[in-house]
C-alpha positions as CSV (number, residue, x, y, z in Angstrom):
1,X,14.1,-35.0,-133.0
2,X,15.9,-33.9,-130.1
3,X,13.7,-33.3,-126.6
4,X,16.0,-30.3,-125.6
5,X,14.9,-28.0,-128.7
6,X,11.1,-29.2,-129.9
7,X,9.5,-27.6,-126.7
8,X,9.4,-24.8,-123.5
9,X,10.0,-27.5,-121.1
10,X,12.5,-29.7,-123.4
11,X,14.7,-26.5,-123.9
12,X,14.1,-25.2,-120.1
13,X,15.9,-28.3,-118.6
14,X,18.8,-28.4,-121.3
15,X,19.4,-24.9,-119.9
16,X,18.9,-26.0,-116.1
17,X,21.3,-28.9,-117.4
18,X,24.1,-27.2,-119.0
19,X,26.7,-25.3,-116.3
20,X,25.5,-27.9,-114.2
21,X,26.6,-31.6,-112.8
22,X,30.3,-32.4,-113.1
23,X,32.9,-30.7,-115.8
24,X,34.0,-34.2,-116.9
25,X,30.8,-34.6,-118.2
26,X,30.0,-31.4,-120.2
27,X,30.6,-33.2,-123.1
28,X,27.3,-35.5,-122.8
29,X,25.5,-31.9,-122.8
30,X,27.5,-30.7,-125.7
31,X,26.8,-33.9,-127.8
32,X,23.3,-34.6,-126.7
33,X,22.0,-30.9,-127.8
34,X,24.4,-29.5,-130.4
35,X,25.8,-31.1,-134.2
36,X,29.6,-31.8,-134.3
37,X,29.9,-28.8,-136.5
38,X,28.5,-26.1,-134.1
39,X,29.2,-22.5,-133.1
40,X,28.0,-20.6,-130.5
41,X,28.4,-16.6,-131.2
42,X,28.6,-14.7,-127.6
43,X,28.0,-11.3,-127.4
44,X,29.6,-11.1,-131.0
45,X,32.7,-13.2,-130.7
46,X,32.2,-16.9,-132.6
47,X,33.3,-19.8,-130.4
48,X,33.8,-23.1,-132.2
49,X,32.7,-26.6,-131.1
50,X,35.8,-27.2,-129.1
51,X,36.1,-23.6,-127.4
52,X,32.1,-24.0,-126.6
53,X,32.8,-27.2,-124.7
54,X,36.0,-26.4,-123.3
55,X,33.8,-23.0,-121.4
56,X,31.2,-25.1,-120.4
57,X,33.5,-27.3,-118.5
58,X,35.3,-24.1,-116.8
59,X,31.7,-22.6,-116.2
60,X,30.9,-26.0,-114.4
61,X,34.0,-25.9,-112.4
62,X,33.5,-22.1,-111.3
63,X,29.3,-22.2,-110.3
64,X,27.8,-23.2,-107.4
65,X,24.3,-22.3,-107.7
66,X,22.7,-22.0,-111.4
67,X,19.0,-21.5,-111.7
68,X,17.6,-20.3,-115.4
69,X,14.2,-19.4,-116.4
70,X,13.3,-19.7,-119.8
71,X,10.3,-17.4,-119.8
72,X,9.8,-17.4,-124.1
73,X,10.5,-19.9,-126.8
74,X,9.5,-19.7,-129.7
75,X,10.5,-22.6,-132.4
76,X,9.4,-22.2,-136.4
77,X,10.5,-25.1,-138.3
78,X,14.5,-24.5,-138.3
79,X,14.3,-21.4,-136.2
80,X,14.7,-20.9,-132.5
81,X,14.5,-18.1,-130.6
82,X,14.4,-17.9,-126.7
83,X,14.2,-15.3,-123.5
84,X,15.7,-16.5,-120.5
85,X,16.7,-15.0,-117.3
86,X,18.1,-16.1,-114.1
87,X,20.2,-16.2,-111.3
88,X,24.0,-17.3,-111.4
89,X,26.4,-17.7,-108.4
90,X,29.9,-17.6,-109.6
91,X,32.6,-18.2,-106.5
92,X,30.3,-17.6,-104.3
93,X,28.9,-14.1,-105.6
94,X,25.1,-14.2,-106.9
95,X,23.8,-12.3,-109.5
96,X,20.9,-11.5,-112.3
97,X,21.7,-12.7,-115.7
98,X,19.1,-11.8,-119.1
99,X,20.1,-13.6,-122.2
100,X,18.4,-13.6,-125.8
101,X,18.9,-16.7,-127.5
102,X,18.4,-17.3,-131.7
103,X,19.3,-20.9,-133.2
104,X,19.2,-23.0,-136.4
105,X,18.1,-26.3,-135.7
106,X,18.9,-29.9,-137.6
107,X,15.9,-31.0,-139.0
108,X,16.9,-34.7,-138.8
109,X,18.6,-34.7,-135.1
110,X,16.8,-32.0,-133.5
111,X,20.3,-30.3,-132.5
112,X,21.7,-26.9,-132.6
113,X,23.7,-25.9,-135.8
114,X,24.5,-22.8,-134.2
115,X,23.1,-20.6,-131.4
116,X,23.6,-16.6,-131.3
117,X,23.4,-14.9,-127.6
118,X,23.3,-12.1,-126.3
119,X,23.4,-12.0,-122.6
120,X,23.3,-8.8,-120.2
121,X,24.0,-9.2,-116.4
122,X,22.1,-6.3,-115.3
123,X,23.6,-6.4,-111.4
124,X,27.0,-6.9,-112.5
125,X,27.5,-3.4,-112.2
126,X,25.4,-2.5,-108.8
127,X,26.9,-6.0,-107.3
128,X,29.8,-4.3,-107.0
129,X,29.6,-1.2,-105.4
130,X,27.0,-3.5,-103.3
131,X,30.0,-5.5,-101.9
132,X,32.2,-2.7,-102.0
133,X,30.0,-0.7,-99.5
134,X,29.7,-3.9,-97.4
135,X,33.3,-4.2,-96.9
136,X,34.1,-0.8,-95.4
137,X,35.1,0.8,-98.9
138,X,34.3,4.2,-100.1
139,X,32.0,3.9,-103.3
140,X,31.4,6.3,-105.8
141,X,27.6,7.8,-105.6
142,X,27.9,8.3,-109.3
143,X,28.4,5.0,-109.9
144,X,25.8,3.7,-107.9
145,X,23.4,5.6,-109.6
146,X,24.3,4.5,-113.1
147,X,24.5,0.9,-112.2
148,X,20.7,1.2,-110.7
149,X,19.6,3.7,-112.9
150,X,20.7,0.8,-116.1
151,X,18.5,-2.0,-114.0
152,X,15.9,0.1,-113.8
153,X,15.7,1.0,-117.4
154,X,16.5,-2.9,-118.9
155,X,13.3,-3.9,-116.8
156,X,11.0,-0.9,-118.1
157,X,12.5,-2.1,-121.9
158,X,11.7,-5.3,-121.2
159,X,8.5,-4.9,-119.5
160,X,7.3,-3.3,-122.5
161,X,8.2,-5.1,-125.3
162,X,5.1,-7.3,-125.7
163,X,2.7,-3.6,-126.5
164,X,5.1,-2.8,-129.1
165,X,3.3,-4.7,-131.7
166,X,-0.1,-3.7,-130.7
167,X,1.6,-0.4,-130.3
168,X,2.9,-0.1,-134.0
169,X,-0.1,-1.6,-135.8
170,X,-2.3,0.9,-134.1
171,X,-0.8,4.2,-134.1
172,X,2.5,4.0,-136.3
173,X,1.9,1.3,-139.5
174,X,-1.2,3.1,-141.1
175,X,0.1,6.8,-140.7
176,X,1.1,8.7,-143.7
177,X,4.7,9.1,-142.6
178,X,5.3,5.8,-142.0
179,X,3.9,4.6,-145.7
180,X,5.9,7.4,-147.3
181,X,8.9,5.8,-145.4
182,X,8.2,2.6,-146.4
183,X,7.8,3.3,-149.9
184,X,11.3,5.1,-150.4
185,X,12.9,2.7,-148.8
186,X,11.1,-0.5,-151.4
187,X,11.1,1.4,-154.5
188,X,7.0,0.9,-154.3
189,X,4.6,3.4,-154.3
190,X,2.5,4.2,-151.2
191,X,-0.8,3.1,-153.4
192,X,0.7,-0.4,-153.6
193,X,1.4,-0.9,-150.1
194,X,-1.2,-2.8,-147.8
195,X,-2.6,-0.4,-145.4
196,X,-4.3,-0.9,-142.2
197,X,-7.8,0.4,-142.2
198,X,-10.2,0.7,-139.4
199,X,-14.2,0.3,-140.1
200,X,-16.2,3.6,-140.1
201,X,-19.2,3.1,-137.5
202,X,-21.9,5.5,-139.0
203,X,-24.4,4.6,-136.0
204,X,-24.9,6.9,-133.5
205,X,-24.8,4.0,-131.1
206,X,-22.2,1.7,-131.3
207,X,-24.1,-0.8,-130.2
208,X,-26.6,-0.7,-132.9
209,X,-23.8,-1.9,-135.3
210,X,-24.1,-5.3,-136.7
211,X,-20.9,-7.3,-136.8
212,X,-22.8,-10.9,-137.6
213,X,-22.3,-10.1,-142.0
214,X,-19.1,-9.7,-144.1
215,X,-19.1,-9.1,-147.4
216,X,-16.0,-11.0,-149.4
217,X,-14.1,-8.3,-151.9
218,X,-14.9,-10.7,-155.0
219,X,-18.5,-10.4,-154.4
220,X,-21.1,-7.7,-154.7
221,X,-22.7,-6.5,-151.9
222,X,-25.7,-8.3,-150.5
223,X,-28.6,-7.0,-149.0
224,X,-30.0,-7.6,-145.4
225,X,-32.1,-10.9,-144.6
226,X,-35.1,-10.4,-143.3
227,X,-34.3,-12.4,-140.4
228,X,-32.0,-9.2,-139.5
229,X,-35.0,-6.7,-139.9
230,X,-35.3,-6.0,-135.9
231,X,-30.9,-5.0,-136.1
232,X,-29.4,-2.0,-137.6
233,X,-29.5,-1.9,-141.3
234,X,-26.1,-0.1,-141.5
235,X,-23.3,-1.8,-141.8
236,X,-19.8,-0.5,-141.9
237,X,-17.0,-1.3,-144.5
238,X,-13.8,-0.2,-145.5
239,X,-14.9,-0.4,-149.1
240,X,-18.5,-1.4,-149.2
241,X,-22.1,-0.4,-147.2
242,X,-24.8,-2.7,-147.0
């Protein structure tokens, strides 16, 4: 199995490795990471194995300063997907990159059968009414304040995204609009679907609740121990009280 694709740090120096060392040897990236019959989609348009290698040798030619961060990988079996974000200097002009990566992975070799990107250089737009202003130039304030208001509002997006899931099992998944939502949309009725339920304390203090017995759902409810005489003899469940 290929180094570059079975872990955080494998994957985080293929990226470190591919726009940089000399163009003449892109293809020893190429080989060593993807299968001969590869595709890379970018931003929507399908590059085959040729056109792949034939941009990272013009990529290699153009960058002087390349440093990636691959802040999230995730690999599951076949599937890949990765965060990454960066800094890229292109002809001498630096700026952020942000790219989300998702890949299908050989089994056997380890290598990328294809690999999906979307990438988003959120100071592409700033940079240059940055340089513009530095060279003399009248700007636009317009556009000044769309390019920063866009940075501002990718890193709020992005900041967030890990409470989304806590977010959505919370407040969202168990509501009564949400199941009626979900059931026209499966054909199922909102009695079938799983719900999320959330134990009823009925103590007065929360901290008189015992949480060291379960009851399984195949089994009848069971009584106290005696051992447990000195704790709270109520017990909270979604479909049972002991």
């Amino acid at each position: 199995m290929s180094e570059y694709t079975s872990t955080h740090e494998g994957f985080q120096r293929a990226m470190e490795w591919s726009l940089t060392g000399r163009p003449e040897e892109s293809n020893l990236y190429v080989e060593s990471t993807s299968t001969p019959t590869f595709y890379h989609v970018m931003n929507g348009q399908r590059l085959p194995y040729d056109t792949y290698l034939k941009g990272i040798v013009e990529w290699r030619a153009k960058i002087s300063d390349y440093k990636p961060v691959v802040d999230e990988f995730l690999r599951d079996g076949e599937k890949l997907a990765v965060h990454m974000t960066g800094t890229i200097k292109v002809e001498g002009t630096e700026t952020e990159f942000e790219s989300f990566m998702f890949a299908k992975v050989d089994r056997e070799t380890g290598k990328m059968e294809w690999l999906v990107e979307r990438a988003i250089v959120a100071s592409a737009i700033t940079l240059y009414y940055r340089v513009t202003a530095f060279l003399g130039a009248q700007t636009s304030v317009v556009g000044q304040m769309l390019g920063q208001t866009i940075e501002i509002s990718i890193a709020i997006i992005v900041g967030c995204v890990p409470a989304i899931r806590s977010l959505w099992r919370t407040h969202i998944a168990g509501t009564p609009f949400y199941l009626k939502l979900q059931s026209t949309f499966t054909g199922q009725s909102s009695r079938d679907l799983p719900q999320l339920r959330k134990p009823q304390v009925t103590s007065s203090d929360p901290l008189e609740s015992s949480s060291h017995a379960y009851v399984e759902l195949d089994e009848p409810p069971r009584a106290p121990s005696a051992s447990n005489s000195n704790e709270s003899r109520t017990w909270a469940h979604p479909h049972y009280e002991v």
